[in-house]
Phi, psi and omega in degrees: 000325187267356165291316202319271233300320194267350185251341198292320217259347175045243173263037173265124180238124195088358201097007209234107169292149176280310183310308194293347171245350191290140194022086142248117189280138169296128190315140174290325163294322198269104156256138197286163175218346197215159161209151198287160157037222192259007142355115161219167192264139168188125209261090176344130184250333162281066204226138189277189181297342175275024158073332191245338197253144131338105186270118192227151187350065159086344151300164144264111174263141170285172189287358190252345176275330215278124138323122183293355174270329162005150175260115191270146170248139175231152201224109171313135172231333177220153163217143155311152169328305202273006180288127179241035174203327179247122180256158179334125164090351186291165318131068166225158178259179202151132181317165179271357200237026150225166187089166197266105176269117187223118172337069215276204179270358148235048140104354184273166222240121175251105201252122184241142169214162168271169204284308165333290195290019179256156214215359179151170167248115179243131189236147169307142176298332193310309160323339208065129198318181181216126197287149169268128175248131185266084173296010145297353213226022197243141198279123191255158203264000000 
């Protein structure tokens, strides 16, 4: 019963639903400049040229085909004190269905999550792959 209850409440974390903030726009007076604990800010880099659709190899999916889980790339903009591995200008991916979505004031779509919910730093492949090194397979002298 208490599993239930608790699969119930789904990504509401704190009390805070991600749906209940989604494109709410950030006060306008205000900039954020610091963010707390492992928080960190990260502005979509797939977002096609219409600001609104999902970009996938080189398609545009509008936003009503995307799954809201969908896997997002995002370009890190602020991190908390407490962050250890993603930093200002990184590259990450993360479900879509996490972090908090907010408006900034020129109109880009702004996601604050904690460092848990990023799943890796990812850069295009255009950039060049990034080799897996097996350290079973590394040669001894």
């Amino acid at each position: 019963m208490i599993a239930n209850s608790m699969a119930s409440l789904g990504a509401n974390v704190h009390g805070i639903a991600p749906e209940d903030y989604k494109d709410v726009p950030l006060p306008e007076d205000y900039e954020i400049v610091e963010l707390l604990s492992n928080v960190i800010a990260v502005e979509y880099a797939d977002v096609a040229p219409d600001g609104k659709s999902l970009m996938r190899n080189g398609i545009i999916l509008p936003n009503q085909v995307v799954d809201h889980r969908a896997w997002r790339v995002a370009r890190v903009t602020l991190v908390g004190p407490a962050c250890k591995q993603v930093k200002v200008g990184d590259v990450v991916i993360f479900p879509g269905d996490r972090g908090l979505q907010s408006i900034q004031k020129n109109g880009k779509m702004l996601v604050f999550l904690s460092e848990e919910r990023i799943f890796g730093i990812c850069k295009p492949i255009s950039e060049g792959r990034a080799e897996v090194v097996d350290s079973k397979k590394k040669k001894k002298k």
